[in-house]
C-alpha positions as CSV (number, residue, x, y, z in Angstrom):
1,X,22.3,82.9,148.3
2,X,20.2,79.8,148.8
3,X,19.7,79.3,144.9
4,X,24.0,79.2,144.7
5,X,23.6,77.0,147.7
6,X,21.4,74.6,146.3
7,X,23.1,74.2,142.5
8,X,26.5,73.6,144.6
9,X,24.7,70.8,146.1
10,X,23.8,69.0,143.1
11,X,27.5,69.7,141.8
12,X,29.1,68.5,145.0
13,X,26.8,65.4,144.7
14,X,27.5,65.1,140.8
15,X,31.4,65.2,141.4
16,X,31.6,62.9,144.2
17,X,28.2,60.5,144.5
18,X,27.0,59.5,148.0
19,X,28.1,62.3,150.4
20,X,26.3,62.1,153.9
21,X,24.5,65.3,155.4
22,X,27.5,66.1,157.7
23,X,30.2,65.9,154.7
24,X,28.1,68.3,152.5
25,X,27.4,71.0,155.2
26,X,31.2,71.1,156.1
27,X,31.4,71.5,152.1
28,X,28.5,74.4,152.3
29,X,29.6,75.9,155.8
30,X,26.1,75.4,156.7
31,X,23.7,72.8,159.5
32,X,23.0,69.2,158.8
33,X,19.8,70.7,159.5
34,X,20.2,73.2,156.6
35,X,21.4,70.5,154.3
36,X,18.4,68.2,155.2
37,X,16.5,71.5,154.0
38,X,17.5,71.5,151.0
39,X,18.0,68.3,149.9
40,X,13.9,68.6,150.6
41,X,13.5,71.8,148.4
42,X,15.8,70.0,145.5
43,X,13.2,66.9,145.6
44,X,10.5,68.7,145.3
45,X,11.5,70.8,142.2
46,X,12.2,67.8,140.7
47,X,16.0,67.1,140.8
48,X,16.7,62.9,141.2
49,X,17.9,62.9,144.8
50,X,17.2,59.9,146.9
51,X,18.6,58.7,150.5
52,X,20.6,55.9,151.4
53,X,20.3,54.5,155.0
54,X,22.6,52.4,156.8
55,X,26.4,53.1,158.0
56,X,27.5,53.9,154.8
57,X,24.6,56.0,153.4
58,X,23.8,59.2,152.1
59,X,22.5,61.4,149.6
60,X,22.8,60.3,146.2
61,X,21.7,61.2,142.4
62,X,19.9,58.9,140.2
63,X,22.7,57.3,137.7
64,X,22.8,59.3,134.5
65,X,21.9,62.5,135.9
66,X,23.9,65.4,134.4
67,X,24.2,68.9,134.9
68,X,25.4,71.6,132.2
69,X,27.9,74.4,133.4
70,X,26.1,77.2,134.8
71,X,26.9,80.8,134.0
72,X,30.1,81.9,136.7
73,X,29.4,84.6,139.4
74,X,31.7,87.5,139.5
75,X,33.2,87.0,142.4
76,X,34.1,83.3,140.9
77,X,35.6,84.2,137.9
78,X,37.7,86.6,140.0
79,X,38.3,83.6,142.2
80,X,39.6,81.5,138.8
81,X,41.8,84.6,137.8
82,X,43.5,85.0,142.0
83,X,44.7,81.3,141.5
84,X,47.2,82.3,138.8
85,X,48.4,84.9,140.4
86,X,51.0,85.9,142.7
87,X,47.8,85.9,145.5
88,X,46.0,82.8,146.7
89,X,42.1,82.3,146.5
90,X,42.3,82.2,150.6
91,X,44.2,84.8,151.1
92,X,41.8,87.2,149.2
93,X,39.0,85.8,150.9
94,X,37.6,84.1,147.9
95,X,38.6,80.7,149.3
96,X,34.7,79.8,149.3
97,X,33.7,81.3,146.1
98,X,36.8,79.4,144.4
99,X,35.4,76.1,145.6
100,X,32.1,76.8,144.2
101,X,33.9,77.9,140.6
102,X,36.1,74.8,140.2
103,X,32.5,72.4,141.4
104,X,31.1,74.0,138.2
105,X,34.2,73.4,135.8
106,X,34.3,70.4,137.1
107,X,31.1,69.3,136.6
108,X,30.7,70.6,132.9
109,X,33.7,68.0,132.3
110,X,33.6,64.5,130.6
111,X,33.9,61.5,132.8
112,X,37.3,60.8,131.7
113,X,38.7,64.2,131.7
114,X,37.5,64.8,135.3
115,X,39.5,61.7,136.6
116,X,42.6,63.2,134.8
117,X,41.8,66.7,136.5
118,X,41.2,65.6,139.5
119,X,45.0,63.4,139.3
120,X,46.7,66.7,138.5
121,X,45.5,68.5,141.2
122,X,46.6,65.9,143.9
123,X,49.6,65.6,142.5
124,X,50.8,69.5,142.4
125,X,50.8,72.2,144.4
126,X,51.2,75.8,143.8
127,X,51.9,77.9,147.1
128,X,54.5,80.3,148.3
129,X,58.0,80.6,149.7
130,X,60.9,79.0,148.3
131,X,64.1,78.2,150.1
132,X,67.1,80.2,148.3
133,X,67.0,83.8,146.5
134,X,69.5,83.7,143.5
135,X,68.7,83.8,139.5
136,X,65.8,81.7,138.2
137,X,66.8,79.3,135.6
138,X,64.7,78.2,132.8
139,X,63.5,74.2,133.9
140,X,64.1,72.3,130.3
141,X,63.3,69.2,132.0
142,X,60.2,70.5,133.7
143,X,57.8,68.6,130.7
144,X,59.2,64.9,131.4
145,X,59.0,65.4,135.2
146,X,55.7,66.7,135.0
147,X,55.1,63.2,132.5
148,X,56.4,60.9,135.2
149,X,54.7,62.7,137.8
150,X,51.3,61.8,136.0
151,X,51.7,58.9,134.7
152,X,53.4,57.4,137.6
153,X,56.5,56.3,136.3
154,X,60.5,56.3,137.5
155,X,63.0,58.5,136.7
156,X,66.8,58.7,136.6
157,X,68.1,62.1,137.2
158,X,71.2,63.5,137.3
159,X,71.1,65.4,140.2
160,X,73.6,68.5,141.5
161,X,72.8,69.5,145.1
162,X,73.6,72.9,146.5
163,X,77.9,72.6,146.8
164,X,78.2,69.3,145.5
165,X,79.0,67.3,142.3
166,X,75.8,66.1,139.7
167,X,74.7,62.4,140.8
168,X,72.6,60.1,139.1
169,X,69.8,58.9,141.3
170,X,66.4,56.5,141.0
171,X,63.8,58.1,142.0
172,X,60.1,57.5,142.5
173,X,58.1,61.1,141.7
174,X,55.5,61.8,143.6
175,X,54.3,65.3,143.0
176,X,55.3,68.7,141.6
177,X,55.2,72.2,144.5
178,X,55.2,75.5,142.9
179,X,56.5,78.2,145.2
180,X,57.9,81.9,144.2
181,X,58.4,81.0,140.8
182,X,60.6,77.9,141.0
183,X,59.4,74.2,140.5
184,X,59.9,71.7,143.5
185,X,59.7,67.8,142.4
186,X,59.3,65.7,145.4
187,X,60.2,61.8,145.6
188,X,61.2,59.6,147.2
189,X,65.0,58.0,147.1
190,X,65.3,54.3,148.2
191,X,62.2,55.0,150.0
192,X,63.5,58.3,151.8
193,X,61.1,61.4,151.1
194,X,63.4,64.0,149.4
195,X,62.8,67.7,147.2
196,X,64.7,68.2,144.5
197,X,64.4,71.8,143.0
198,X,63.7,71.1,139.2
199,X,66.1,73.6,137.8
200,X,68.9,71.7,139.1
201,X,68.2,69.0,137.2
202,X,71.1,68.1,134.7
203,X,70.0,65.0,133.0
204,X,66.8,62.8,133.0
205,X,66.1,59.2,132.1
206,X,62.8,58.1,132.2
207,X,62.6,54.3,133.3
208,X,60.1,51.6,132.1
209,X,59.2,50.9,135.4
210,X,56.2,52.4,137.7
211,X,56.9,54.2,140.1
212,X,56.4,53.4,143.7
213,X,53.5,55.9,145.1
214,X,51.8,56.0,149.1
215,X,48.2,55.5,148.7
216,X,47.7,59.1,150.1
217,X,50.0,62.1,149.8
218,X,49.7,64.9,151.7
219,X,51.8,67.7,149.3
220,X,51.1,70.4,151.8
221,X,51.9,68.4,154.5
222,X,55.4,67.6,153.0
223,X,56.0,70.9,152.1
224,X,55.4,72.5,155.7
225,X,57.6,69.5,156.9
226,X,60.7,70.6,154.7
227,X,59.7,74.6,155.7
228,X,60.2,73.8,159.2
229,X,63.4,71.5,158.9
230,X,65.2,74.7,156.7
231,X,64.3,76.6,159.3
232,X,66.1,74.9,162.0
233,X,69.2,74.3,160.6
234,X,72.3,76.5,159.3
235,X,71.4,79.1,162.5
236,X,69.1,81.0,160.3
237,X,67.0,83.5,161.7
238,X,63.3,83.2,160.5
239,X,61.4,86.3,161.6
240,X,57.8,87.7,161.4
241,X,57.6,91.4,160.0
242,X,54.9,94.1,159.1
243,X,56.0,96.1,156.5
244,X,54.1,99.3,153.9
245,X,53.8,97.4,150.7
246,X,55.6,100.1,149.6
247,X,58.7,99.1,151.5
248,X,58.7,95.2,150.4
249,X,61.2,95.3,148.1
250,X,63.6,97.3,149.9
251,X,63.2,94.3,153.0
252,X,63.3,91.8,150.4
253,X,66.2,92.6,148.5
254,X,68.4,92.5,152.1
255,X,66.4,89.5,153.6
256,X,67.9,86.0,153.0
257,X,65.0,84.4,151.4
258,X,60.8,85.1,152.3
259,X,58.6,82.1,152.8
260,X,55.3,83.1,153.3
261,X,53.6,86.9,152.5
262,X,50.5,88.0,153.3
263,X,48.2,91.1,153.2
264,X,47.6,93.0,156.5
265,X,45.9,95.5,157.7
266,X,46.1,99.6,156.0
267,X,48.2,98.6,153.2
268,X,50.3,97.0,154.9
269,X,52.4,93.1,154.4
270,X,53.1,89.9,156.7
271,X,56.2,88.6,155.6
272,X,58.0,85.4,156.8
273,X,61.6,86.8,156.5
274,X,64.8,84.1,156.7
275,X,68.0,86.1,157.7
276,X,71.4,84.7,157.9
277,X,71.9,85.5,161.5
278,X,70.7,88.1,164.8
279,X,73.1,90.6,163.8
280,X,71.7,90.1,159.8
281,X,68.1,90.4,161.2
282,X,68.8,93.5,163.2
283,X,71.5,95.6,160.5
284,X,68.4,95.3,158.3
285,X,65.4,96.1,160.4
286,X,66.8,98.9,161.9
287,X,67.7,100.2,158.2
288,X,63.7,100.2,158.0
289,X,62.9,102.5,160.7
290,X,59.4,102.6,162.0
291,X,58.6,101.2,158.5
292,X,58.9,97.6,159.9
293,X,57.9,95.8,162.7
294,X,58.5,92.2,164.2
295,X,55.7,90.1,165.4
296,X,58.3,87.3,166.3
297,X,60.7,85.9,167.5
298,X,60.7,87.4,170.7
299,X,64.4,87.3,171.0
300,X,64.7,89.4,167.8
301,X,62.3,92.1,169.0
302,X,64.1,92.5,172.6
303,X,67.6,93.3,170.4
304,X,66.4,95.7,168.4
305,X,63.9,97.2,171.4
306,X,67.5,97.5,173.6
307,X,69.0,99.0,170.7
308,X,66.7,101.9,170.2
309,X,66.9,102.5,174.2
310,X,70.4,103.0,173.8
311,X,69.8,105.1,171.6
312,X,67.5,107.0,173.4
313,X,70.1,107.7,176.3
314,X,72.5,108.4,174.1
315,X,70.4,111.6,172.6
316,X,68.9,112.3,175.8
């Protein structure tokens, strides 16, 4: 463990150049203490590290140091493989050994091609739960978007919202969201923060102009923001349900729309279920039987509990 602990500390250092002891042992999940450790161990096996003091100090290697990429551990490469599929790295618990994977792709990189990496991965996000359930659409324009979004440039699109006529709008991209198979683009209109679900895309113009960009976006951040504002409107019912794996689809395929899943305990799922209304929520979760249960709201829970005590008196 210490020998995987100690190469992630060169990488980390590699990657990023001065890091202080505090910012690599939240990086390791380890002491300051620990890091001060190894950083001792690493200097006296030879490795260039040296310490800079003063506010703004840290550890550091020499200039010119390099590393090759080291051979991947199994539970990395299984790591790599969980972030291309329908499961997260995190949820897996392989969030840790995931980090350490992608410090040692990163590192065997080119200068040049690690800047461009490390620009694609700010600048898209792959996660779960989309808004609507209906047929998925190829995305012709999904190349050029992804274009502007790197390079940094404006776009006209002609634009058809759910229920309304195509528009053209100016837009400045600022990053691409991935979630249940459909491509998010989000931009920002006359300075407004907006999502615009690529397949709905009509028509694209890409302008000569750069785009207008925040100096930090938070993708994830802006994602959980438009989550929570779908939520709230329309009178949808957003519920929290335990269900067999065996029994997804059948929730699923009656549910309005999921957005989030996750594994649970003894085979069984957390899904974050939308419904179109109370009486929605509860036609379909009592179709489920004992197969489903609701962790929240509490509202939807005390329905369906009256229901089944009617029930009971009803048979009794």
């Amino acid at each position: 463990m210490r020998a995987d602990r100690l190469l992630s500390l060169v990488l980390l250092l590699r990657n990023r150049g001065r890091m202080s002891a505090s910012a690599l042992a939240r990086e390791l999940e380890v002491s300051p203490r620990t890091v001060l450790r190894d950083i001792d161990a690493l200097s006296t096996a030879g490795f260039p590290v040296y310490a800079e003091r003063g506010r703004d100090g840290g550890f550091e290697l020499l200039p010119g140091f390099t590393t090759d990429l080291t051979g991947l551990t199994v539970d990395e490469a299984k790591a790599l493989l969980a972030a291309g599929s329908a499961a997260t790295s995190e949820s897996l618990g392989m969030a840790t050994a995931f980090a350490s994977a992608m410090r040692k792709v990163m590192a065997a990189m080119p200068d040049g091609h690690r800047e461009a990496a490390t620009t694609v991965a700010e600048r898209v996000l792959v996660t779960h739960g989309s808004w609507h359930t209906g047929p998925k659409r190829i995305d012709p324009h999904l190349g050029r978007v992804q274009q502007a979004v790197f390079l940094c440039r404006r776009l006209g699109i002609l634009y058809a919202s759910q229920g309304n006529d195509a528009v053209w709008r100016t837009i400045d991209p600022l990053g691409l969201i991935h979630a249940s198979g459909r491509w998010y683009l989000v931009a920002t209109d006359a300075g407004k923060e907006r999502i615009y679900r690529v397949e709905r895309i009509e028509e694209i113009s890409e302008l000569d102009e750069p785009a207008v960009r925040p100096a930090e976006i938070d993708l994830g951040a802006i994602w959980e923001r438009a989550r929570a504002s779908f939520r709230t409107r329309n009178g949808l019912v957003v519920a929290v349900v335990l269900v067999p794996a065996e029994r997804r689809d059948d929730l699923v395929g009656r549910a309005f729309d999921v957005l989030s899943e996750s594994p649970a305990e003894c085979g069984w799922l957390r899904l974050e279920i939308v419904f179109g209304d109370d009486a929605h929520a509860c036609a379909v979760l009592w179709a489920m039987g004992d197969d489903a249960e609701v962790l929240a709201p509490e509202g939807l829970r005390d329905l369906l509990r009256s229901r089944a005590l009617r029930m009971v008196d009803r048979y009794e």
